[in-house]
Structure formats: structure tokens, C-alpha cells
N, C-alpha and C positions, 0 to 999 in steps of 0.2 A: 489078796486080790480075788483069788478062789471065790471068796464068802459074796466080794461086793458081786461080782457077775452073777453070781447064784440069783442072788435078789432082786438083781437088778431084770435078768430075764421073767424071774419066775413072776415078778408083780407086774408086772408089762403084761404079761400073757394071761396072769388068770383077771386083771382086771379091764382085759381088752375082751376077753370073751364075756365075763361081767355086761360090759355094755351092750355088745352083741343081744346078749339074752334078752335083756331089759329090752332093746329097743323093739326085738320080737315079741315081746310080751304087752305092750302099747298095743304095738301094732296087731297084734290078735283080738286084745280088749277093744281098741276102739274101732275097728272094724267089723268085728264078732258085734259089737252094739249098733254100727252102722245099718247090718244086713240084717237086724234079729228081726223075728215074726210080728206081721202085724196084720191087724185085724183089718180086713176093710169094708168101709160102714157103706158103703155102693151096694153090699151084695149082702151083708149080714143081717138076719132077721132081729126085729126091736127086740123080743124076749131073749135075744144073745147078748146083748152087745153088753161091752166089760170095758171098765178101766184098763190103762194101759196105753202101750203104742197101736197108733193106728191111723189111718188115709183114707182121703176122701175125695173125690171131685167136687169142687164149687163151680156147680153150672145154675144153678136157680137162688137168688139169694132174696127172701122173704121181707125183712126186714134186719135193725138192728136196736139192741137194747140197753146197751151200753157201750160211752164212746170216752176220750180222752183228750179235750182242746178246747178250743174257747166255744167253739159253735158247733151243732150236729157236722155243717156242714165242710168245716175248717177239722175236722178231729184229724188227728196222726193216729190213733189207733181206733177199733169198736170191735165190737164182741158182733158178729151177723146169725142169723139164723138161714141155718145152709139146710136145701130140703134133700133127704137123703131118695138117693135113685131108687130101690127097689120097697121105699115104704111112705106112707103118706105121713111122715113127722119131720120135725126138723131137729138140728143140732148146732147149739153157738160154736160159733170158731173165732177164735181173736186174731185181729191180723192187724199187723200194722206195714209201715213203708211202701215200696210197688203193691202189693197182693191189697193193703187195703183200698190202694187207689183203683183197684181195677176191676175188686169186689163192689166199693161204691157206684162206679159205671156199670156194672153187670144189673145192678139193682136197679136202677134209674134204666136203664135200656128194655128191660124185663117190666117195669111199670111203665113204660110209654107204650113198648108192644100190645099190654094187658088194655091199656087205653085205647089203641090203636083199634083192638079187637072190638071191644063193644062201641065204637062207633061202626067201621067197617065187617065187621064179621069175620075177620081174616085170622084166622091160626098161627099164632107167634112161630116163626123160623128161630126154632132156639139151636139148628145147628151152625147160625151165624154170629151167636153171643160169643164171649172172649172168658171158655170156662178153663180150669185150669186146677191143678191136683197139689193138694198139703198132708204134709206130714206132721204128725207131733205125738202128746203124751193126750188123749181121753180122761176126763177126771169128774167128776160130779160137782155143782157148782156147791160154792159152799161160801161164810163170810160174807163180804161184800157184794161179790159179783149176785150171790144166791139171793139178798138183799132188793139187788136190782132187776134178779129176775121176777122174785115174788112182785113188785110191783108193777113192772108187766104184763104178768098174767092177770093180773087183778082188773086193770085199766082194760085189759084187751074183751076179757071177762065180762065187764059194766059196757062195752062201747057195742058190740054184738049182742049183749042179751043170751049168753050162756052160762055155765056153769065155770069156775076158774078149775074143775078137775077135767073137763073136757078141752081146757085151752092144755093144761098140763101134757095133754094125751098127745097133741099136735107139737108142739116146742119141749121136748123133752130137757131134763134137769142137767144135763151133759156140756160140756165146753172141751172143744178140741184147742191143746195150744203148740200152734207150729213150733217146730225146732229148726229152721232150716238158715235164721239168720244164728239163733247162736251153731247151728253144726259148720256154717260156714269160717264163722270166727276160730273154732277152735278145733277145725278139721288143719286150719293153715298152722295153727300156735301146735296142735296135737306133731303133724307134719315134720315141722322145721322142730321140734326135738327128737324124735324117730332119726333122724337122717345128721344128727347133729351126737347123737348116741354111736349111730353106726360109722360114721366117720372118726370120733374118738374112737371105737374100738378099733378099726383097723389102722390108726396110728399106732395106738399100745401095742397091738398082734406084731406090725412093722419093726416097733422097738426091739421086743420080746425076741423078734426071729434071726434080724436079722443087725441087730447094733449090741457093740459090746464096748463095755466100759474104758476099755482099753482104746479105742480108737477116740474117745471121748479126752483122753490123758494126751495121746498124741495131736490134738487140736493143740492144746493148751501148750506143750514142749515145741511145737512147732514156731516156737516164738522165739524159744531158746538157742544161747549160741551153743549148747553139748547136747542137743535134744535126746541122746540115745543114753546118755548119763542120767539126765533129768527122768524121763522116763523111770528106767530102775530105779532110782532112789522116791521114787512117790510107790512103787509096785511094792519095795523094799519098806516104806513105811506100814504101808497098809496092810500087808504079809506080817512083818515082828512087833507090831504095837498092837496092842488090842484098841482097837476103836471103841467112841467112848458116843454111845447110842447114837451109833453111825457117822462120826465126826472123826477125823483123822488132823493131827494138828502137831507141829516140830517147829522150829528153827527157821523154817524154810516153806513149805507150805501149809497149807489149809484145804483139807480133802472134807466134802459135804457129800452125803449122802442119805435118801431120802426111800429108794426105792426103785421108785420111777426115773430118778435121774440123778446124775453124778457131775459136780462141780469141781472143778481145783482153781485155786487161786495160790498166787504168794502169800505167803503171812502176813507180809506188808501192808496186803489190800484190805484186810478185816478192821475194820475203822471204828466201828460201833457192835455194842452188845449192851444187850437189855433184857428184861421179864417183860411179856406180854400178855395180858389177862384178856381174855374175850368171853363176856356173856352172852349167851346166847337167848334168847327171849321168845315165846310163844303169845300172840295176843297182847305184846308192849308188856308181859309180865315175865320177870326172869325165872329162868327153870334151870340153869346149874355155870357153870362157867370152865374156861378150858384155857391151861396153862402151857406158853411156849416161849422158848430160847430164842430170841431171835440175833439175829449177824448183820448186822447193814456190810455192805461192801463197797471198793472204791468205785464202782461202774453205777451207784445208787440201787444195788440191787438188794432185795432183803430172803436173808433162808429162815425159815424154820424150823425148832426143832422142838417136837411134841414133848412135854412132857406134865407130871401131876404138880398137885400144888404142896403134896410133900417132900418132893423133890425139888422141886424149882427151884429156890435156894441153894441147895447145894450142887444145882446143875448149873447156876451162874455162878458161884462162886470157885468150881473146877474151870470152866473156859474163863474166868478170871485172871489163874493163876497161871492158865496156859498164854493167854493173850493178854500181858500185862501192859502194853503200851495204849490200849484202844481206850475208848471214852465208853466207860461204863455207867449205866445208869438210863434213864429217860426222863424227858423234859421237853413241853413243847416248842422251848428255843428250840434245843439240840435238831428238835426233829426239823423243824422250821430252818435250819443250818446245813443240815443233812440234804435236804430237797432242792434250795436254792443258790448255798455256797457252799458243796462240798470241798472244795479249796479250802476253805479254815479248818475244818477238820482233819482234812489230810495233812495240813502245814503243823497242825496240834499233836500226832500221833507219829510224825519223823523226827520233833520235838524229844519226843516222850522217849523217842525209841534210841536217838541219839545220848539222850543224857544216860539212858540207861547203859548203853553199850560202851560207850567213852564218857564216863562220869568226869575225866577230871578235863577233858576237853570242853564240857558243856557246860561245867558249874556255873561257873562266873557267866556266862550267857543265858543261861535260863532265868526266867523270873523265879522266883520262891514257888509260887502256887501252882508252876507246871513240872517242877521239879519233884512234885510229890507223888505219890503212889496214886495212880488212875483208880485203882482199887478201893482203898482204905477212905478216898476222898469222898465216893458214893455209896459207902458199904449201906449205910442204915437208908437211904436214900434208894436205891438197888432194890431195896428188901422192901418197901412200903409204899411211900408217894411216888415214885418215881418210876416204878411198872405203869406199863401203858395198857389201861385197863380200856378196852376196846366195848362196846356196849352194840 
């Protein structure tokens, strides 16, 4: 009983601080990236400016030069050409959702004023326009967008009578792309696992500190008419048998153990055992597979129990011989039987357990084919088709 509590505290604890750590380690990355340096193109001179993170205010928006919808006027996204504060050029910025809607009106407000003006001569009030400040990643246009800027410059080039390296000089080769809907998205998803790491860990730390296996064994005796009997003789098992990679198993009960948590049942209750194969796959392509014991129980609950695939075999075939009355093997009846009438299985394995204990009480009552060995019925079946290969 020494050993289980050992393990039981010790993996609670060091895998409760585990989480802790991780979840501090999130939480420094994605906040350390939240606050990192950034360049702001208000106040930075054109021969500076760098890829990278960086912000801007869009308060004057010149035009746009590419867009994404049926009509200029209908788009849900465009690339704008935002005029930087302290220098006579511009910079695209792609925006979509509110920010485009309001960069579209900023533009159209900014050209009625400019209209406004050379009719009346009046000085645009641009402390009145709805300008407003993005963040994102600076990058040099390139591909498509670069595509669509070259022709751009070209049209704008032939429509004025300049040079297209003089339009260059004015709408610089740059696209700013906001990050503030996806920082939004994934500030809540980043979030709700921080907080979902720190609350497992301090469940584990909780286990670790302050719950001991033992009081776990007195849930379970608490049922019983000699609970203080019961008790010792599971303490008693667990003490003079060696456990068989954490599995404790008699006459009488069925002690699982795992690490993190500690089970007892009656022997009675282990109703099914099987091999369970699990592939696990990267990009829908399989990269290795992982072999376990598994125990169905009378409550439908399932444990398992890690183990390799040169083992596995002789890791079902020992809880075989321990737990000879249970429905060995897998099959998607079984499992299909298992989930919606576990009643046939438990009436199949009081069956099994009766003929075996009072053979000559049961003979004549049992059919032929349940009278046989649970074992021997699915030996090669156990060992091949009949693992539940899990994909």
C-alpha cells in the first residue's frame, strides 16, 4: 500500500506543477508577443522603416487598390493607402470588417471635404473625421497583391503624366496586415487554456497534498457489511502480492491503479477485457501506434492499462487467467452490447462464474458454448481481429 500512495502522491504533484509551469509559459509567450516592440510608422522616418510589427493611425486614407467582393463598393476587405503622419507617402493596410467599413467612410468624407474645399475654400476639419489606430505585421508587397500594386502605379503613372518611380516614391511597396481580429480569436482560445492548465494543476497539487489512497479504499468499503475487514484484506493484498503493472487482482477484488488515481472494484464487476490498438496519425498519415489492456466494468466504465505491442499478448493472456469468467476478446457487437445492454453481459459472466464455482450445480443448465472456457473461445481472435484497433 506504501508503493501505491507513493505514486499516487508523487504523480499528482509533479504533474500538477507540470501544468502550472506550462501554463506560465503560455502565458509569458503570448503576452511577451502581445507587448513586443513595435515600430510606429506616425513618427518613423521612410529610410527606417522595416518589416515587422508595427502601428499606425488611419486618419487620411488616399485611396484603395485592391479589394475583395463583387463591387469596389460592396467589398468586405481592400488594401487602402493610409498617408503616414510625419512623411509625405503612403502605406497599404488591409482591413476588413468594422475598420473597413469606417476606413471606407473616412475616405469618402476626406474626398467631399477636398471637394468641399475647392468649391468654398474652406480648410478640411480633419480633427472631425473617425480616424483610429491598427496594429499588425509590415511586410513588402510581394505575389499577387505586388501584382496589383504594379498596376496601380502604372494607371496612376499614365493618368497624371509622371513617372511610375515618382508614384513609387509616394505609395510605398509596404502592406500593413492588422492582427487584431485574429489576436482577438485566439487571445480567448490562448485564454481558456491558461486557466484550464492552472486549474488542472491545482486539482493534481490538491490530490498530491492532501488525498490518500486509502481514503479512496474506504469509499469503496463503505458499502460493505465488515468495512474495517474489507479494508485490510485490499491493504493486505496490495502489501503481499506484487502488482502486476499496477493492477491488483484475487478472489475478491480488483485494485487498478494508474498513478493519478486508484480504483477498487469486486472482481465480479470486470466484465470485459480486450487489446486495444490506437494509431495515432499526423496529417491523416500514420506515424506509430500504442498498445493497451483494457477492463470494461459493471458501471460501463473502461481503465487502461499502457502497455507495448511485445507485450500485449502476454499482458492479456495473464489477466485472462486471472479473470477467467469475463468476455474476452473485442467485437463490435460486444462493444455495441457493452454500451446499450450491459445486462446481457453481466447475466453471461454470473453464467461463467457459476459453472465454474459449482460445475456440477450448473452443468446441466448451461448451454455447451457458455460452458466453455471465456479464454480459449477467443484466444486467436484476442490476439488478431478482435483488438480494437482505434485509428
Amino acid at each position: 500500500m506504501k508503493k501505491i500512495i507513493t505514486k499516487f502522491k508523487t504523480c499528482n504533484l509533479l504533474l500538477g506543477i507540470a501544468s502550472l509551469l506550462l501554463a506560465f509559459i503560455i502565458f509569458i509567450t503570448f503576452f511577451g508577443w502581445l507587448f513586443r516592440d513595435m515600430q510606429n510608422l506616425d513618427t518613423v522616418a521612410v529610410e527606417d522603416i522595416r518589416e515587422g510589427a508595427s502601428e499606425m493611425t488611419v486618419y487620411y486614407v488616399d485611396d484603395f487598390f485592391m479589394y475583395s467582393g463583387s463591387t469596389p463598393e460592396s467589398a468586405t476587405e481592400r488594401a487602402y493607402f493610409v498617408l503616414l503622419d510625419q512623411a509625405d507617402c503612403c502605406i497599404a493596410v488591409d482591413l476588413t470588417g468594422s475598420k473597413n467599413r469606417r476606413a471606407y467612410k473616412l475616405m469618402n468624407d476626406i474626398y467631399d471635404a477636398m471637394d468641399e474645399m475647392d468649391t468654398n475654400g474652406a480648410e478640411p476639419d480633419y480633427s472631425s473625421f473617425d480616424c483610429f489606430t491598427v496594429h499588425g505585421s509590415l511586410k513588402r508587397l510581394s505575389g499577387e497583391e505586388l501584382g496589383f500594386y504594379e498596376d496601380y502605379v502604372s494607371s496612376t503613372a499614365e493618368y497624371y503624366g509622371i513617372t511610375e518611380e515618382e508614384v513609387e516614391e509616394y505609395y510605398l511597396p509596404y502592406i500593413l496586415k492588422p492582427d487584431e481580429d485574429i489576436l482577438s480569436f485566439w487571445g480567448i482560445v490562448i485564454s481558456l487554456f491558461i486557466l484550464l492548465f492552472i486549474g488542472f494543476g491545482f486539482w493534481l497539487l490538491y490530490n498530491g497534498l492532501f488525498k490518500n489512497p486509502r481514503d479512496i479504499i474506504k469509499k469503496y468499503t463503505s458499502t460493505k457489511s465488515n468495512p474495517d475487514k474489507v479494508q485490510e484484506e485490499i491493504e493486505d493484498l496490495c502489501d503481499n502480492q506484487d502488482g502486476y503493472n499496477g493492477v491488483w487482482i484475487n478472489d475478491k477484488y480488483f485494485v487498478y491503479t494508474s498513478g493519478l488515481q486508484v480504483k477498487v472494484y469486486d472482481v465480479e464487476d470486470v466484465l470485459w477485457l480486450f487489446k486495444q490498438v490506437t494509431t495515432t496519425r499526423v496529417n491523416f498519415i500514420p506515424t506509430g501506434k500504442s498498445y493497451s489492456i483494457c477492463f470494461g466494468m459493471a458501471d460501463k466504465k473502461k481503465y487502461l492499462l499502457r502497455t507495448t505491442k511485445k507485450k500485449s499478448d502476454a499482458d492479456l493472456e495473464y489477466f485472462a487467467g486471472k479473470l477467467p469468467d469475463v468476455i474476452c476478446g473485442y467485437s463490435d457487437e460486444i462493444s455495441s452490447i457493452f454500451t446499450k445492454d450491459i445486462s446481457r453481459i453481466k447475466n453471461e459472466v454470473a453464467k461463467r462464474r457459476a459453472a465454474r464455482v459449482n460445475p456440477a450445480d450448473n452443468y446441466m443448465e448451461m448451454p455447451d458454448e457458455t460452458n466453455e472456457s471465456s479464454y480459449s473461445d477467443v484466444d486467436d481472435l484476442s490476439y488478431d481481429n478482435a483488438s480494437n484497433d482505434e485509428n
